[in-house]
N, C-alpha and C positions, 0 to 999 in steps of 0.2 A: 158537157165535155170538160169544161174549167172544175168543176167538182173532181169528176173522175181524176184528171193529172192532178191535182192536189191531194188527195189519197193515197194515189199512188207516193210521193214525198213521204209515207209516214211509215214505220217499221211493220211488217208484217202483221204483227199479235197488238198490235195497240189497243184494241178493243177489248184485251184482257186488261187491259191497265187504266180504264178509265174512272173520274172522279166524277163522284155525285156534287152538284154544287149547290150549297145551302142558300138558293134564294129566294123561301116561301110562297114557291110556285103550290098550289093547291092538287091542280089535276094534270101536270104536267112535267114531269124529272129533266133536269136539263144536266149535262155529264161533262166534263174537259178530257181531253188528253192527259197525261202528265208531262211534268216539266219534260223531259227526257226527251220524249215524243215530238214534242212541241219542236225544240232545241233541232231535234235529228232533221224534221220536216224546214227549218227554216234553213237549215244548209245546203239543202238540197237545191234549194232557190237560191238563196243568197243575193237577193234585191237589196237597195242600199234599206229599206224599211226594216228587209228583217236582218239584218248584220249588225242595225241598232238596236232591235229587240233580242239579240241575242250576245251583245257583250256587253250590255247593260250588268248593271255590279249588281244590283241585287237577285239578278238571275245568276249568272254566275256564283255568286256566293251559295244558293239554295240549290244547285245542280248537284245533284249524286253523280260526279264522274266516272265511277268504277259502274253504274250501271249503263251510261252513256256510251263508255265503252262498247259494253254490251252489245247494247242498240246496234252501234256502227260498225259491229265486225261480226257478228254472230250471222253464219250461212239462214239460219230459220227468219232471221228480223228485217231490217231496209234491204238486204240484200237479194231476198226473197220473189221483194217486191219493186225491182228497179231494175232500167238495163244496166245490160253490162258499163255502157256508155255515162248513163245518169250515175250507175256507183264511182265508177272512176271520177267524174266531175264532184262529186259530195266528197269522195274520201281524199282529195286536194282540200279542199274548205275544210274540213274536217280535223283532217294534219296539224291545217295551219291553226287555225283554232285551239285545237290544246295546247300547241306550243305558245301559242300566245296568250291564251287566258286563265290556262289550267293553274290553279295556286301549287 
């Protein structure tokens, strides 16, 4: 069940967006989210764990904000996949967020 509502946190299509990660795994592929994803899904929570992992400078610096955007307001992506309830809660953290970190 903890899986499931974490999932749920993440934009719709994530799974179009995921990264192969090069770690000499033989018989095994292991994939990340991207930045983006990752960022959108920790809003959603916004535990004090992930509010550090996500105004951390070098993720901030490395964040494609115009696709972030995206993410957060496009009907097809988080919004798809959230209540009505949880988007309104994200899209507060969200607000405040770009106005506070966006360069």
């Amino acid at each position: 069940a903890q899986v499931a509502a974490y999932i749920n946190n993440f934009p719709y299509n994530y799974e179009d967006r995921l990264h192969k990660l090069d770690i000499g795994s033989k018989k095994i592929d292991f994939y990340t989210a991207s930045l983006e994803d990752i960022v959108i899904a920790k809003l959603c929570s916004y535990r004090d764990t992930d509010r550090q992992d996500v105004i951390n400078p070098e993720v901030i610096k490395s964040l494609d904000w115009k696709f972030l955007e995206k993410l957060a307001t496009d009907e097809d992506e988080l919004k798809a996949n959230i209540s009505d309830r949880g988007y309104s809660e994200f899209l507060y953290n969200y607000e405040e967020y770009v106005r506070r970190y966006r360069p």
